[in-house]
Structures are given as structure tokens and as C-alpha cells.
C-alpha positions in Angstrom: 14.3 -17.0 -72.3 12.1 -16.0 -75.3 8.9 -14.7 -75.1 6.1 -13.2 -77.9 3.6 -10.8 -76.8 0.8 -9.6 -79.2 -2.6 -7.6 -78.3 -5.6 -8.5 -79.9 -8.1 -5.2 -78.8 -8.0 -2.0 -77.7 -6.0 -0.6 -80.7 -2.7 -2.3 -78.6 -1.2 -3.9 -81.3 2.0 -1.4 -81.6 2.9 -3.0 -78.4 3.4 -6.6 -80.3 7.1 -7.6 -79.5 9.4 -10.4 -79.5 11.5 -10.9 -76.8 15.2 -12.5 -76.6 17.2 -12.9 -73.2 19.8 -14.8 -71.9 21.5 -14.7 -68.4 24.3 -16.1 -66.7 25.4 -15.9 -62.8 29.1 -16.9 -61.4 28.5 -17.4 -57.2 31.6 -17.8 -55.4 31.3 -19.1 -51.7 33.0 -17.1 -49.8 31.9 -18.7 -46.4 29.8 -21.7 -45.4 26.4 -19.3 -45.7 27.7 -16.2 -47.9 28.0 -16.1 -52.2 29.5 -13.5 -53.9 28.0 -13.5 -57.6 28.5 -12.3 -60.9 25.8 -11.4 -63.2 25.6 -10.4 -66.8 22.3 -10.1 -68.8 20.9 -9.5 -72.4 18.2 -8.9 -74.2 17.0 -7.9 -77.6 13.3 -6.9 -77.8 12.2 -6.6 -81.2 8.8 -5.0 -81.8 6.7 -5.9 -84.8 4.0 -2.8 -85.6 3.6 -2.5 -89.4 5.8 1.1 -89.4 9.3 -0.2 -88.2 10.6 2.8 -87.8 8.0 4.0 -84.6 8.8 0.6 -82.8 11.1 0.9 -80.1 13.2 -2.0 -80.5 16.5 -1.8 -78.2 19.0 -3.9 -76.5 19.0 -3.6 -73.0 22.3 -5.2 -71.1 23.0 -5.5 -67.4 26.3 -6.1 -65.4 25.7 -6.7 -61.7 27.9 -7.6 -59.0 26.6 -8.7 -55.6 25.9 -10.6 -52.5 23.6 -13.5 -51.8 23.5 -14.5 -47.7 21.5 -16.3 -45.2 24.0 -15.3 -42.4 22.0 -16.4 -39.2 18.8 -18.5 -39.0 16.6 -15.2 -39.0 17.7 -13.7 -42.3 18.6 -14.0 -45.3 18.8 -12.0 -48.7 20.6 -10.9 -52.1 22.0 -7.6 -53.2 22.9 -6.8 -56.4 24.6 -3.1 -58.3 26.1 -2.2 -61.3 25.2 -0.8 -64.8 22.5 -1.1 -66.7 22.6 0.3 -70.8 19.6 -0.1 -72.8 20.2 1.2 -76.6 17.1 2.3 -79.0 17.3 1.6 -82.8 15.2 5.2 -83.4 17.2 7.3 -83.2 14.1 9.3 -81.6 14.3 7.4 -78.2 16.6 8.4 -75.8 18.9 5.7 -74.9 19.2 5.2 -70.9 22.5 3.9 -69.1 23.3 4.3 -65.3 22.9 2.3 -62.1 21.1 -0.8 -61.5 20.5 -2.4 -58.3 18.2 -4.8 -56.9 18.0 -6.0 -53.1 15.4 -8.6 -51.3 16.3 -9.4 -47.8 13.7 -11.1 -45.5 14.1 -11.1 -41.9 12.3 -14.1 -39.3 12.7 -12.5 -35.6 10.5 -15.7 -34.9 8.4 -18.5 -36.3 5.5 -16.5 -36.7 7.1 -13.0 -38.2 8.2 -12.4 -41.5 9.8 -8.6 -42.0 11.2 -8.5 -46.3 12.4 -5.4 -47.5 12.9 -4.7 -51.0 14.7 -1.7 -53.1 15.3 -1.9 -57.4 16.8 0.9 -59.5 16.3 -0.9 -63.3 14.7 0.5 -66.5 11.4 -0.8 -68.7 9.5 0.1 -71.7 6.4 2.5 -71.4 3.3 0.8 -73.3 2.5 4.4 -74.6 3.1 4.6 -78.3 5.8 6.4 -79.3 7.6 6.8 -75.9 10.8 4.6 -75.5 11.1 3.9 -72.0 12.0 4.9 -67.9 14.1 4.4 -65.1 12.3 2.8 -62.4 13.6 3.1 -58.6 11.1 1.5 -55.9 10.9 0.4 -52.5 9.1 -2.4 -51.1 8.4 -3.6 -47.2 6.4 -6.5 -46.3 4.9 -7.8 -43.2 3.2 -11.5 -42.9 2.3 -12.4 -39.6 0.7 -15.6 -38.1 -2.2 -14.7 -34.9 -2.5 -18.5 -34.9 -1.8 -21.8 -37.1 -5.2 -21.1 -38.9 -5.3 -16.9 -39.2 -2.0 -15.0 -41.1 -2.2 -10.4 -41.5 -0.1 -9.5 -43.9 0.6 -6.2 -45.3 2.8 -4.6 -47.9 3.9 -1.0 -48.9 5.4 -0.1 -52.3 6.4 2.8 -53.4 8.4 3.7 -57.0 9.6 6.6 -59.1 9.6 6.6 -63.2 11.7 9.0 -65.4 11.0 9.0 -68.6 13.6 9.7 -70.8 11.5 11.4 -73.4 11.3 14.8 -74.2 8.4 15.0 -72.2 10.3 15.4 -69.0 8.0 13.5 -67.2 8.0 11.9 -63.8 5.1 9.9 -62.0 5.3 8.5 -58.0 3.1 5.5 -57.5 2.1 4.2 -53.8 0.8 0.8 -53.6 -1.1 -0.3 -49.9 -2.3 -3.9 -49.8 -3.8 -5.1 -45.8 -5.4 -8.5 -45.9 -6.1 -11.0 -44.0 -6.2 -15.1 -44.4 -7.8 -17.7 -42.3 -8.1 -21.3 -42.8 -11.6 -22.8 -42.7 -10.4 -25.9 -43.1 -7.2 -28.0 -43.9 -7.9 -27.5 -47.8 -10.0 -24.5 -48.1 -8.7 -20.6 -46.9 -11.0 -17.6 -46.9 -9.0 -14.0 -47.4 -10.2 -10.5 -47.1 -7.4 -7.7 -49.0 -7.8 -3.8 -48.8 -5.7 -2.3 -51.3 -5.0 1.2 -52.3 -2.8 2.6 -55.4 -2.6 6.3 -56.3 0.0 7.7 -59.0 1.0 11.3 -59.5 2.7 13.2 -62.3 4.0 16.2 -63.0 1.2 15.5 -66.5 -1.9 15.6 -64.8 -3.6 13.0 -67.2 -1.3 10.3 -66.2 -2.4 11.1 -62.1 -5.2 8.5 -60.8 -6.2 6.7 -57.8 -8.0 3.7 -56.8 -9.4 1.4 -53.7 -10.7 -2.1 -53.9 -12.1 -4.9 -51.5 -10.8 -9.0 -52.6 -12.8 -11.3 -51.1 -11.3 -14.9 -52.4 -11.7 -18.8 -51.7 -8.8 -20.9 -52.5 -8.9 -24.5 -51.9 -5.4 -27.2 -52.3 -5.7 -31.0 -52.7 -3.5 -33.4 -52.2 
């Protein structure tokens, strides 16, 4: 993969980076539904903001081992752990190394219930200038539901943690809340109402918000 991200307002363009990453995955079937896997990663992100040595350009490698399964009709999922090491070339971020893990496991009682649950423990930059990066852990659960062939609830619940590794010693918990609902006016066109909430704290008070919104969309498909 190779991506290039640049910002064209808001002062943003310290955040300009090109990004390198390759993956590989070794699955070994262990029984006619069950995988064990293998996974290495890495990436180079290399920032481009006229004073080099500010950018936080780092390596950041990942070594999983793991599980992929759809044991019975009703579930199915992946789970993956190991060690995660992400290196700065300033010397003034703090490099971060420790455990990784990722898991998304969906369970179908029935034909009209989906249940996922979801869990990651990985690291990421910060888009503040001047701050390296975080440790992320979060939690996910999902609900979709079907009332009928035409009308679907779903519902999800997130909820993370970041630690930045800066000499700030800061930590912020963020809640995501999203209810909605979808119904089918007709075969091609769906109407959806969505309540959703997020709120972040931190221990620095400026970083602390809230907010609550009302979607209304349309979405139509042709075939």
C-alpha cells in the first residue's frame, strides 16, 4: 500500500505525509472451518513539513499471531495478538512498543440478529503538531436487527482509551453511541433516521468535548 496525504487549509500542512506499507499473512487450516495465521506488517511514514526535524516520521512494525473461525453456522470471527514497535526518527518522540491485538467476532442467533463484538489494542499518530503518537485500546458492540424484510434497528457502542506517549502524560476516553433506524420505501430507495452521540474526556480539559446529531438520509441502488 502507498498512500500521500497533504492539507490544503486550516494551517494543516505539517500533517503532509507519505505513507509506505506492506503486509503479509501465512493461514494454516487447521480444521475444515478454523485458520491459524501469521501476520507481519510494515510501514514507513515519512512526513514532508519544510523543518524535517519536527516531523514525526517513524517505522511502525507489527507481528501478530492468531485465529480466524466460522466454527458453527451462527458465528464467526478473527483474533489476532502480538507486538507492535513503532520507532520515531526525533529523537523528541517517544518511541511506543508493547501489545497489539485486534478481535471481530459476529454472532447470528437467527436470520434476523446480528450481535459483532469488537476489541483493538494498536498505536496511531496524533494530528497535533509536535506530538508523536498514542496507544489506542477500544471496544466495540453492534446490534443490527431486522422488525421485518423492509425495516432493520441497528445500534453500536464504542468506547476507546489513548495514551500519549508525550511528556504531556495525557490520557482521553471517548464514547461513541449511534441508534438508527432503516426502512425500505421501496425496492431501490431506503429512508434512515441515526441518533448519535460522542463525548471525549481528558485529564487536559481543552481536549474534553461532546456532541449530538440527527442523520436523516435517502439512498437509492440500481441495478
Amino acid at each position: 500500500d502507498h498512500g500521500q496525504r497533504r492539507y490544503t487549509n486550516n494551517q494543516q500542512g505539517f500533517r503532509d505525509v507519505d505513507q509506505k506499507k506492506a503486509t503479509g499473512t501465512f493461514f494454516y487450516r487447521m480444521a475444515p472451518k478454523t485458520r491459524l495465521l501469521l501476520e507481519a506488517s510494515v510501514a514507513k511514514n515519512d512526513y514532508v513539513a519544510v523543518t524535517q526535524l519536527a516531523a514525526p516520521n517513524s517505522d511502525d512494525n507489527t507481528y501478530l499471531a492468531g485465529v480466524e473461525w466460522e466454527a458453527t453456522a451462527i458465528t464467526s470471527g478473527t483474533f489476532k495478538v502480538g507486538y507492535q514497535k513503532r520507532d520515531f526518527a526525533d529523537a523528541r518522540f517517544n518511541d511506543i512498543d508493547g501489545l497489539s491485538y485486534f478481535l471481530d467476532m459476529a454472532w447470528q442467533p437467527n436470520t434476523y440478529t446480528t450481535l459483532t463484538i469488537g476489541a483493538k489494542r494498536t498505536t496511531s499518530e496524533s494530528a497535533e503538531q509536535d506530538i508523536g503518537g498514542f496507544v489506542i485500546t477500544g471496544y466495540s458492540l453492534g446490534l443490527q436487527h431486522a422488525f421485518s424484510e423492509r425495516t432493520q434497528l441497528k445500534a453500536n457502542y464504542t468506547q476507546d482509551t489513548s495514551d500519549f506517549t508525550s511528556t504531556q502524560e495525557r490520557t482521553d476516553r471517548g464514547k461513541n453511541i449511534t441508534l438508527g433506524i432503516t426502512h425500505s420505501l421501496r425496492t431501490w430507495l431506503d429512508i434512515s433516521l441515526n441518533y448519535r452521540r460522542i463525548a471525549r474526556s481528558s485529564n487536559e480539559e481543552i481536549y474534553a468535548f461532546s456532541s449530538d446529531a440527527m442523520e436523516l438520509s435517502l439512498s437509492s441502488k440500481f441495478d
